[in-house]
C-alpha positions, 0 to 999 in steps of 0.5 A: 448380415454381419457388415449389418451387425459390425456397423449397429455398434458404431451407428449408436455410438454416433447417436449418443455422441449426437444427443450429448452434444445437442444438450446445451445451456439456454434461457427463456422469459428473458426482459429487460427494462431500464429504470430512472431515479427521476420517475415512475414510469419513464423506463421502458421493457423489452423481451428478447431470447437467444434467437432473438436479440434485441435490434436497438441499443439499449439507452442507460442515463446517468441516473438510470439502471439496467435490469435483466430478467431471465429463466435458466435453462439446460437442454429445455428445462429449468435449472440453476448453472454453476456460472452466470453473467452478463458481460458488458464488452467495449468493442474498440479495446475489448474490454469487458465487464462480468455482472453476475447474475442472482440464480434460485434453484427455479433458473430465475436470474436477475440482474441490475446494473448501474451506469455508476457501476460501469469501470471508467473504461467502458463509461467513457467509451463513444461507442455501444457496448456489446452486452452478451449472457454467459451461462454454464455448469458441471456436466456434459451440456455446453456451455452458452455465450451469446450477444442479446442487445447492446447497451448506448451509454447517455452522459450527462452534458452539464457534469465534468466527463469521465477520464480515464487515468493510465494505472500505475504500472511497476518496471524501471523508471528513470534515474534518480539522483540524490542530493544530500544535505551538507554537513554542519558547519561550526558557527563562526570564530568570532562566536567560538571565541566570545564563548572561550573568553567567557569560559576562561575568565571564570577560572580566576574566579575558581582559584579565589573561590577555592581559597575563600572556602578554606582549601589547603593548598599545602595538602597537595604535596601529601595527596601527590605522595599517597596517591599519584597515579589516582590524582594525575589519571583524574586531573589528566583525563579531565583536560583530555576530556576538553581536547575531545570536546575540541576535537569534535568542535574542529574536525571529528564526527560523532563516530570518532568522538564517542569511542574516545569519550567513552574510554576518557569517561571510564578513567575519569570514572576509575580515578576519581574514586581511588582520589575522593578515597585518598581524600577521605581518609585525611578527612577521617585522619582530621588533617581537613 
């Protein structure tokens, strides 16, 4: 009696652990049929269940559309899983394609799949896919993942075939070597002096415009004596600011350039308002 006793725990243990694996996830009402944008009528349907699965392979056209029907069902009853799909698997590689199916609240699911729809992987493949209906949810019941038929993909021989392109994948690449532009040359002496020459003549043409206009040469003397740091700063940081100029024409890049002209400019600046001052008050004086 007491073994009787110490064994009954045990023994309903085992009976509900039992139970609750006999509960799975299943479907019944399952069809599936393939549909032509060429006609009415041209599809064919066919049944199958778990137990059941279809002998034949199924033939998707170009234009054709594969549709599943089925119930959901868990342990017998009709329900709605958390997780439902048809899986469409390429048997060489391995590769599968999930198509999600729309659940009601009933367990009636459906599906329609499109040869359009099918990655180019499983497209070009010579071989039937395998397609397999994968249901589950929350809960103790077990999961389903089972084969039902398999799917024989029918190309059109007159369109271009279907090519598959390797994915661009990120890693070390080869090598590159730059190549850098040369740097700008100056244009040929002959120019640079045809251009020089032109410059120069015209200062003759200066001077005689200068003492056309009535400029008072003897008024230099003068300048000099009230303002020599101001005139000799200006008139130097101009002729400085033609040796940058040449400077860069022969042999400075711009970085060298830029930080010379900006403290030449800035004397140029400073000078020339003390010297047009210096001008000023002799023209204010009447001596101009």
């Amino acid at each position: 009696m007491r073994f009787l006793y110490s064994l009954t725990p045990s023994l309903l243990l085992l009976a509900a652990g039992a139970a609750q694996a006999a509960s799975s996830w299943g479907f019944a009402d399952a069809t599936v049929s393939v549909n032509s944008k060429k006609g009415a009528g041209t599809g064919s349907k066919e049944k199958f269940s778990v137990k059941a699965p279809l002998s034949q392979p199924v033939v998707l056209g170009t234009t054709d559309s594969l549709k599943i029907l089925l119930t959901a069902q868990e342990d017998g009853k009709d329900k709605r899983p958390h997780q439902a799909f048809v899986v469409l698997q390429e048997p060489t590689t391995g590769l599968e394609a999930p198509f999600p199916l729309t659940v009601k609240e009933s367990g009636k699911a459906t599906v329609e799949i499109k040869q359009s729809e099918l990655p180019v992987q499983l497209a070009a493949s010579t071989a039937p896919l395998k397609a397999s209906i994968v249901l589950a949810s929350f809960g103790s019941s077990e999961g389903l993942n089972t084969p039902i038929f398999d799917v024989e993909i029918k190309t059109d021989p007159t369109a271009s075939p279907v090519v598959y392109e390797k994915p661009l994948r990120y890693g070390k690449q080869e090598e590159i070597h730059h190549i850098f532009r040369d740097d700008p040359k100056s244009p040929p002496k002959v120019i640079s002096l045809a251009f020089v020459l032109a410059v120069v003549a015209t200062v003759p043409a200066l001077f005689v415009g200068w003492l056309a206009l009535g400029a008072n040469v003897s008024h230099l003397s003068k300048a000099l004596s009230d303002a020599p740091l101001a005139h000799g700063v200006f008139f130097g940081s101009i002729i400085a600011m033609e040796g940058v100029f040449f400077m860069y024409y022969v042999s400075w890049n711009l970085f060298q350039t830029l930080p010379v002209a900006g403290i030449v400019g800035t004397a140029t600046f400073l000078s020339g308002a003390k010297a047009l001052g210096e001008v000023q008050s002799r023209r204010l004086a009447g001596e101009r």
